[in-house]
C-alpha positions as CSV (number, residue, x, y, z in Angstrom):
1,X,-50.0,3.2,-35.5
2,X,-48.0,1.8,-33.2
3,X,-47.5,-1.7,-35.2
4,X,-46.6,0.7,-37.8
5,X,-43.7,2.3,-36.2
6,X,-42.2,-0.9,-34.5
7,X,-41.7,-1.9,-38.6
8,X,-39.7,1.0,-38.8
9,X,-42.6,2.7,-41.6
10,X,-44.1,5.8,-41.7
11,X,-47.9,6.7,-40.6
12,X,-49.1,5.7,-44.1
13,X,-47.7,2.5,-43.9
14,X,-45.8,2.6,-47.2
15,X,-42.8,4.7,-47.1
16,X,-39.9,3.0,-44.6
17,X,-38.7,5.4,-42.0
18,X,-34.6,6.4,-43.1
19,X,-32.5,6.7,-40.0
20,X,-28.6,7.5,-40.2
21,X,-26.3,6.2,-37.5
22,X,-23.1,7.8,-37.2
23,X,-19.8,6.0,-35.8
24,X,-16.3,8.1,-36.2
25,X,-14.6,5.3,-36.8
26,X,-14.9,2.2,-39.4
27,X,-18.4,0.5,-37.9
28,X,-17.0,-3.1,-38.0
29,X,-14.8,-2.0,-35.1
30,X,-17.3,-1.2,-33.3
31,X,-20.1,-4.1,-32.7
32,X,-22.5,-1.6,-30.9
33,X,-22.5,0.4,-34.3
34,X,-23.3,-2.4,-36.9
35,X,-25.7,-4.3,-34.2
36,X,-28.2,-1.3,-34.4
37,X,-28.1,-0.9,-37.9
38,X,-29.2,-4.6,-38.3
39,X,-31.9,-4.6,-36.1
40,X,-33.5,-1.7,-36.5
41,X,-33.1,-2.8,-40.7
42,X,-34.1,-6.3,-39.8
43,X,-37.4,-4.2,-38.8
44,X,-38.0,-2.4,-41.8
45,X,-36.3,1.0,-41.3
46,X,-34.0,2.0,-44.0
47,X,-30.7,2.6,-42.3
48,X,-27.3,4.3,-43.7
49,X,-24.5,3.8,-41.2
50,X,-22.2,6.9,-41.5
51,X,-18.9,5.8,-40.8
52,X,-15.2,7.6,-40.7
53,X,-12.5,5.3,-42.3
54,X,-9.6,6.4,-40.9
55,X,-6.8,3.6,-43.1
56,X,-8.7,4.6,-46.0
57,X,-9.2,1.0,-47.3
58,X,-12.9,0.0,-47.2
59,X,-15.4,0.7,-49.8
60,X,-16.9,4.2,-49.6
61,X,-20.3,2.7,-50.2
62,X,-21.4,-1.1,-49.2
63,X,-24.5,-2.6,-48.8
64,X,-24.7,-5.3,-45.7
65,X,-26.8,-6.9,-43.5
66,X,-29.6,-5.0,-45.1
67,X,-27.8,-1.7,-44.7
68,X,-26.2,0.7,-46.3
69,X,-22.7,1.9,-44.9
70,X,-21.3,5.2,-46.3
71,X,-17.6,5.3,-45.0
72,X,-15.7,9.0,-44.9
73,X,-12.4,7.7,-46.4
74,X,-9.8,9.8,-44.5
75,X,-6.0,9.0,-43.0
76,X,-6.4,9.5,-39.3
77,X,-4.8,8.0,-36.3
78,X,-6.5,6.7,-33.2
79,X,-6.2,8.3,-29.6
80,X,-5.3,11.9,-28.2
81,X,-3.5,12.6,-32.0
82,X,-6.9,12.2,-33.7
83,X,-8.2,15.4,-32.0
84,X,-6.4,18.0,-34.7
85,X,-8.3,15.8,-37.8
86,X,-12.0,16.5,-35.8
87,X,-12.6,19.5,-37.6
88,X,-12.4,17.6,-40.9
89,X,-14.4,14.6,-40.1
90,X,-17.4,16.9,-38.5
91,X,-17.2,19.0,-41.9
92,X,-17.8,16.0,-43.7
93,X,-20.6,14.8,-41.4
94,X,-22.4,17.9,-41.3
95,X,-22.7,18.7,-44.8
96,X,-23.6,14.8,-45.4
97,X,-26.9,15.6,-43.3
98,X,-27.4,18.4,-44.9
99,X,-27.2,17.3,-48.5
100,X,-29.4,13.7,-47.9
101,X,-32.8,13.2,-46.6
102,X,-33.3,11.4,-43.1
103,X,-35.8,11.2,-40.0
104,X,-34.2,10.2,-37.5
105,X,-29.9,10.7,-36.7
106,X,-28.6,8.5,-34.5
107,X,-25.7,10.0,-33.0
108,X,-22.9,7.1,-31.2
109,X,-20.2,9.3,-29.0
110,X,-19.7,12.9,-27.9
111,X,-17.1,13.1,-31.5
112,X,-20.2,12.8,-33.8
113,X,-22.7,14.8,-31.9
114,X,-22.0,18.6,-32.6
115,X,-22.8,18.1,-36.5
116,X,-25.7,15.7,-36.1
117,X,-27.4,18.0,-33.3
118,X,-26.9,20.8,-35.6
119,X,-28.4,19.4,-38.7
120,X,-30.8,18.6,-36.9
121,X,-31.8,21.7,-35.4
122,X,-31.6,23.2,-39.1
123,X,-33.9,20.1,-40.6
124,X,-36.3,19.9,-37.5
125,X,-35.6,15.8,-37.2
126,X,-35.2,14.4,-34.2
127,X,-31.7,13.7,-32.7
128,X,-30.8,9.9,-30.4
129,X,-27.5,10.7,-28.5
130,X,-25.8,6.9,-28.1
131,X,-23.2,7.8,-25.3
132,X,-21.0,4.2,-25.6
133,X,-18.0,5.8,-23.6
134,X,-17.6,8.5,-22.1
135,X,-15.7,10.9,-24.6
136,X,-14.0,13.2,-21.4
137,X,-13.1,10.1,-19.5
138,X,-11.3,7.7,-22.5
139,X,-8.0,9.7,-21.0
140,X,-7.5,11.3,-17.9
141,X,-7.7,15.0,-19.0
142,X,-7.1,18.0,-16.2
143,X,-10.0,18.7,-13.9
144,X,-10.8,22.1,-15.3
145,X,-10.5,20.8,-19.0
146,X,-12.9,17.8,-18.4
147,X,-15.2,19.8,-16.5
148,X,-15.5,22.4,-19.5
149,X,-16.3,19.5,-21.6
150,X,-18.7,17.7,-19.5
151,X,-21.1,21.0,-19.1
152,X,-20.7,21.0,-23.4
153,X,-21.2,17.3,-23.6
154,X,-24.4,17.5,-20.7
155,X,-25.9,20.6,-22.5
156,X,-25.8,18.4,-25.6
157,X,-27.5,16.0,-23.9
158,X,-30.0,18.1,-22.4
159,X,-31.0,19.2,-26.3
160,X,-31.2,15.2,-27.5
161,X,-34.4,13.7,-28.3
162,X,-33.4,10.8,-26.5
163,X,-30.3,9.0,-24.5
164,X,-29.0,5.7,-24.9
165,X,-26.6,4.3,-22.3
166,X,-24.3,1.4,-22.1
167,X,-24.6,1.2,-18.4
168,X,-26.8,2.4,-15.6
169,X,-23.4,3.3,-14.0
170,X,-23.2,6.1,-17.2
171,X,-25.7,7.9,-15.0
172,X,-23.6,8.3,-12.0
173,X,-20.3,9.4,-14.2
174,X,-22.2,12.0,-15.5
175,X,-23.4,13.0,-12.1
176,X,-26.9,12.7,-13.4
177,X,-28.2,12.8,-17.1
178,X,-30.3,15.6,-17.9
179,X,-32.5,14.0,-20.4
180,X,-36.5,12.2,-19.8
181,X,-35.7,9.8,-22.0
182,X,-32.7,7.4,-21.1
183,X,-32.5,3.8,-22.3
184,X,-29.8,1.3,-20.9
185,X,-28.9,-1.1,-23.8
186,X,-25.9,-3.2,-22.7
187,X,-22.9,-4.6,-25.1
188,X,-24.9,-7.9,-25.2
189,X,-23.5,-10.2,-28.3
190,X,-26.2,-11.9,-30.3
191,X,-26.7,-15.4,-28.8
192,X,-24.5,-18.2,-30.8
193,X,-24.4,-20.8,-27.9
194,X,-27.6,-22.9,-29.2
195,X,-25.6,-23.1,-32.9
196,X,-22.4,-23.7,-31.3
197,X,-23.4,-26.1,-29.2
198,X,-22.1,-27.1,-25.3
199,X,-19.1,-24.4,-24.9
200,X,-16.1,-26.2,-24.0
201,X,-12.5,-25.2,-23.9
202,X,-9.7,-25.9,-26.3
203,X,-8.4,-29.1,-24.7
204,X,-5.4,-30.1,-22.7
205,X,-4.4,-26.1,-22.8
206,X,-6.0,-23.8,-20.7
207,X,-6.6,-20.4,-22.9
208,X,-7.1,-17.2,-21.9
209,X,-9.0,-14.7,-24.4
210,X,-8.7,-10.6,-25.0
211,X,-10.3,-9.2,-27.7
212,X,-10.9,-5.2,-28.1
213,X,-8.9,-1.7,-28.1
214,X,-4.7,-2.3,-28.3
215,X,-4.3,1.6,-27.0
216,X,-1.9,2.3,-25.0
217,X,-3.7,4.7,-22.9
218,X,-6.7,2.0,-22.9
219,X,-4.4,0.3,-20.1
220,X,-5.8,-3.5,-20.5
221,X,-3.2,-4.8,-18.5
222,X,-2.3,-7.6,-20.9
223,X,1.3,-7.1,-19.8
224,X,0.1,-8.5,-16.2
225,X,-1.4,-11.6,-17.7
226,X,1.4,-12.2,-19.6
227,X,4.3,-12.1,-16.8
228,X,1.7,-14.2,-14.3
229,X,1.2,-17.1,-16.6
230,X,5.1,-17.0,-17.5
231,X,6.0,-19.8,-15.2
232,X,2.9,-21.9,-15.5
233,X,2.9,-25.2,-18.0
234,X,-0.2,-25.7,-20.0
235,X,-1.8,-21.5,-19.9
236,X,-1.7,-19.8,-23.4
237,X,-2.8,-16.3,-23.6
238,X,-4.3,-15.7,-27.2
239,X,-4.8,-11.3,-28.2
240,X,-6.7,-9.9,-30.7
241,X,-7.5,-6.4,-31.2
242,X,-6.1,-3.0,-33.2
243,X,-4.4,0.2,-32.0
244,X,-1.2,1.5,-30.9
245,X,0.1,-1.7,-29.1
246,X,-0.2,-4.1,-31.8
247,X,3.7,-3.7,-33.0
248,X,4.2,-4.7,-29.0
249,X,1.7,-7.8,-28.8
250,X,3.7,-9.1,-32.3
251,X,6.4,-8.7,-30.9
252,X,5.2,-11.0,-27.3
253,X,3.8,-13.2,-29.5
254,X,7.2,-13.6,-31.3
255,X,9.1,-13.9,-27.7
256,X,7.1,-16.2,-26.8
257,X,5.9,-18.6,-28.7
258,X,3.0,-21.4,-27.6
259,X,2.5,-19.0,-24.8
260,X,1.2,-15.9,-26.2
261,X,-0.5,-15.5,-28.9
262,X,-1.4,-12.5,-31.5
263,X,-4.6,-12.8,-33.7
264,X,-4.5,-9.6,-34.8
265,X,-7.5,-7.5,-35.8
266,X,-10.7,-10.4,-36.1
267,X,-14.0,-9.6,-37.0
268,X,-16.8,-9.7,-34.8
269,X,-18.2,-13.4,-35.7
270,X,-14.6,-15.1,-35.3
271,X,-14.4,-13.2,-31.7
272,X,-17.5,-14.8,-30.8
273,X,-15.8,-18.2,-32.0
274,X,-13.0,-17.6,-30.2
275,X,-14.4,-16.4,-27.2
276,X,-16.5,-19.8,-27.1
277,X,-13.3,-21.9,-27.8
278,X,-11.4,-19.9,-24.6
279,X,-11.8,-20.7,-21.1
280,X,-11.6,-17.9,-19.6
281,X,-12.1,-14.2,-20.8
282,X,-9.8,-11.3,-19.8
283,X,-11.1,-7.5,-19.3
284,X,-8.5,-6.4,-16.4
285,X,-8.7,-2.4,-18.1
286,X,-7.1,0.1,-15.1
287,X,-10.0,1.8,-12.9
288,X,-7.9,5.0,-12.7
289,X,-9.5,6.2,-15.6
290,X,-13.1,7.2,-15.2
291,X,-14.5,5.4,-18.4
292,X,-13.3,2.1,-17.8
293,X,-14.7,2.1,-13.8
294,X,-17.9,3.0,-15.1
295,X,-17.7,0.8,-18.6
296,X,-19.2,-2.4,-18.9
297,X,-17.3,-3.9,-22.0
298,X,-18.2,-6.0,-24.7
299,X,-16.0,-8.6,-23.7
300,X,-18.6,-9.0,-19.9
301,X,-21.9,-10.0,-21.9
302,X,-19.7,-12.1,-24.6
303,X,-18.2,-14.2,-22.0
304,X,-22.0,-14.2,-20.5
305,X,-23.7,-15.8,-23.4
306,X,-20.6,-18.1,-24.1
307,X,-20.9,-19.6,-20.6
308,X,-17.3,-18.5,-20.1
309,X,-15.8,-17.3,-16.7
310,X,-14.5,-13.3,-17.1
311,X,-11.6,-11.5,-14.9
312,X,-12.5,-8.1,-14.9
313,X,-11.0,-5.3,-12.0
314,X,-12.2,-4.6,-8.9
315,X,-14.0,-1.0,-8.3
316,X,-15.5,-1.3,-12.1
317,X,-18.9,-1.5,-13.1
318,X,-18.1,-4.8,-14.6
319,X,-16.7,-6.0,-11.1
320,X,-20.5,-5.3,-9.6
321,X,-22.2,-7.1,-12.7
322,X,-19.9,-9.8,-12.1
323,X,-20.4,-10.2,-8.6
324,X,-23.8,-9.6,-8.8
325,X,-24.2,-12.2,-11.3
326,X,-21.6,-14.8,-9.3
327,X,-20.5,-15.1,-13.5
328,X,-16.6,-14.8,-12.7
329,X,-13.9,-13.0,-10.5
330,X,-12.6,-8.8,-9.7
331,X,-8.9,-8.6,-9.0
332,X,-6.5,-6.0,-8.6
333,X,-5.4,-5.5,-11.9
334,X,-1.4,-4.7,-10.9
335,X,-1.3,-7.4,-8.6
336,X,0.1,-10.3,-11.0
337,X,0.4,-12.3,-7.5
338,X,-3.4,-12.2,-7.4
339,X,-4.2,-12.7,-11.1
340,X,-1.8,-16.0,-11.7
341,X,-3.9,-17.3,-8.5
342,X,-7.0,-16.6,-9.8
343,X,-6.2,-18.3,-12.9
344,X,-4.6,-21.6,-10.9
345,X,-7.8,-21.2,-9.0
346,X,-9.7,-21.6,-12.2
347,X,-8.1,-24.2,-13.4
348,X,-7.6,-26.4,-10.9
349,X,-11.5,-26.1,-9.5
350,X,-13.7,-27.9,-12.4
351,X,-16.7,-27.2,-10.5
352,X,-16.3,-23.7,-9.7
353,X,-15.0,-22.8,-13.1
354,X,-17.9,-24.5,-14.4
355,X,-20.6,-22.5,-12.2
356,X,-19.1,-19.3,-13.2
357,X,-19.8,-20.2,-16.8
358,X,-23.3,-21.5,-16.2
359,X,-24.1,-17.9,-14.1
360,X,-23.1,-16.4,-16.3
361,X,-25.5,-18.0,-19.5
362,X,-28.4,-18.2,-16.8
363,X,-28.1,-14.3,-16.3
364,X,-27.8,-13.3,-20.2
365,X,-30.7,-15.2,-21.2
366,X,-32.5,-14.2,-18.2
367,X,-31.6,-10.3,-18.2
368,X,-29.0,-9.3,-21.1
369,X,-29.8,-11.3,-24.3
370,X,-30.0,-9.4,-26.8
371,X,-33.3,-9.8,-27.8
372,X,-33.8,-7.4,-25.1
373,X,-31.4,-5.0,-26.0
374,X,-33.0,-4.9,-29.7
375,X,-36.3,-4.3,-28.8
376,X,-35.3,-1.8,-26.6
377,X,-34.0,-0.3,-29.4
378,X,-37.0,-0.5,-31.1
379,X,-39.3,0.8,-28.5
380,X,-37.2,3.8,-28.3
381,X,-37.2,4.7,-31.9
382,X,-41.1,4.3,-31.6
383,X,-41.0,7.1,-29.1
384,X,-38.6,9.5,-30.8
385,X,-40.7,9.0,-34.1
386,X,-44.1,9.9,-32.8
């Protein structure tokens, strides 16, 4: 039995186990999304990602990577404003799960979980709650409002079959997670280093990388790098990323030219490339708000399995992995005194740079690979389905 339901089949061995994952925004934004659905297809579940398409310019229905994506096709921005079009969006979702047959619905963040928990209450199915961030704590939000939502968002989680965290840290934002059944899967990348080869930078220029979120209220600081490598000969700071900011980041890139520049929005193979060609990754996001001290970000564990140094902000999460992990350096984040020394500091100090990198490839293959993650995964799903 148990063999059975690793493979993702049902107790008769013949029938695959259907599982839906839901993501509220387009699912190749989001690598945690697209990741689950191809290992847990890879193991013979048959998986629909559910996915809101907020420009309205993918294909409503797509099969992938042994997948099938269904995509709610619906103008929307991103952000606060994106609040007023919920309603529609969890119409949509709700009578999705009601009109298609499913075992298992995997719920990602707090904005897909009221339809999904009820459909599943109606259908009997069990319910995974994926909390990636933090919906209350993306922006800061008045005490009494936030705490209102957090007693929603924790009774929700109290009535999930299971929990899946980003972070142990997750647990101490929530001030404890009412559930039995937590698992802490990490943003680890898939590894590419043995195809890729040695990681080495991109030559005689010393590149800084940032890929993820352009919000506004994400506050990555990029405006920080940017004015502390100003002055310095031979540092290039390369962005890619969506959102609100990408009209400002053109227009950097445009201002300065050789020194910044703007990708625009990449997929998630050619941010691994790049992230191998860098040498060193940026993930300086402001620790005033709550998700980002407790966040560990995609852009930690992709610098980890490219054996490439990371500047992430003190008082984060990230800033105890990293120091735990001796895989790079926590600065203030508005101190641009302290980030253009850290980067001289890189640059000029082969060896250290060097260590950092190597950590940080000793600790993902050791502890955050994602082998590991998937079969976490997997393991979970066998427990929810018996």
């Amino acid at each position: 039995m148990v063999n059975l339901f690793k493979t993702g089949f049902r107790r008769n061995g013949k029938q695959p186990m259907k599982t839906v994952i839901i993501r509220s925004c387009l699912e190749t934004l989001t690598p945690r999304a697209f990741k689950n659905a191809q290992g847990l297809a890879a193991s013979g579940y048959d998986v629909v990602l559910l996915a809101w398409d907020r420009k309205a310019k993918s294909p409503k229905r797509e099969v992938k990577d042994g997948y099938q994506a269904r995509r709610f096709r619906f103008r929307a921005p991103y952000g606060l404003k994106v609040l007023i079009y919920l309603p529609v969006w969890w119409c949509f979702e709700f009578l999705w799960l009601m009109n298609n047959r499913w075992d298992i619905v995997h719920a990602m963040d707090f904005d897909t979980l009221p339809p999904a928990m009820l459909a599943a209450r109606l259908k009997r199915k069990p319910v995974i709650y994926e909390i990636a961030d933090v919906y209350e704590d993306m922006v800061a939000l008045p005490s009494l409002i936030r705490n209102i939502s957090m007693w929603v968002d924790r009774l929700f989680i109290c009535l999930a079959s299971a929990i899946i965290i980003s972070d142990e840290a997750r647990i101490k934002e929530f001030g404890g997670i009412p559930n039995d059944r937590i698992t802490v899967i990490y943003n680890s990348p898939p590894d590419l280093f043995q195809e890729a080869g040695t990681p080495t930078g991109t030559g005689n220029e010393f590149t800084l990388f940032y890929s993820g979120a352009l919000h506004e209220e994400r506050q990555a600081n990029l405006d920080k790098v940017a004015r502390a490598i100003q002055d310095i000969d031979g540092i290039a700071l390369v962005i890619a990323g969506y959102g609100n900011q990408t009209g400002q980041m053109t227009q950097w890139a445009a201002e300065a030219p050789g020194k910044i520049e703007f990708a625009g929005y990449t997929d998630y193979t050619e941010t691994l490339q790049r992230t191998m060609a860098a040498d060193v990754i940026i993930s300086l996001y402001a620790p005033v708000l709550l998700n980002t001290r407790y966040a560990s970000a995609n852009k930690l564990f992709e610098a980890m399995m490219c054996g490439k140094p990371v500047l992430v902000s003190k008082g984060t999460a990230m800033a105890d992995i990293v120091e735990k992990e001796h895989c790079g350096l926590a600065l203030d984040p508005d101190n641009i005194d302290e980030i253009r020394e850290a980067i001289a500091k890189l640059r000029e100090n082969p060896g250290l740079y060097q260590q950092l990198g190597a950590n940080g490839r000793k600790a993902y293959e050791q502890r955050y690979n994602w082998a590991t993650m998937r079969q976490r995964l997997l393991n979970l799903y066998q427990e929810v389905a018996q």
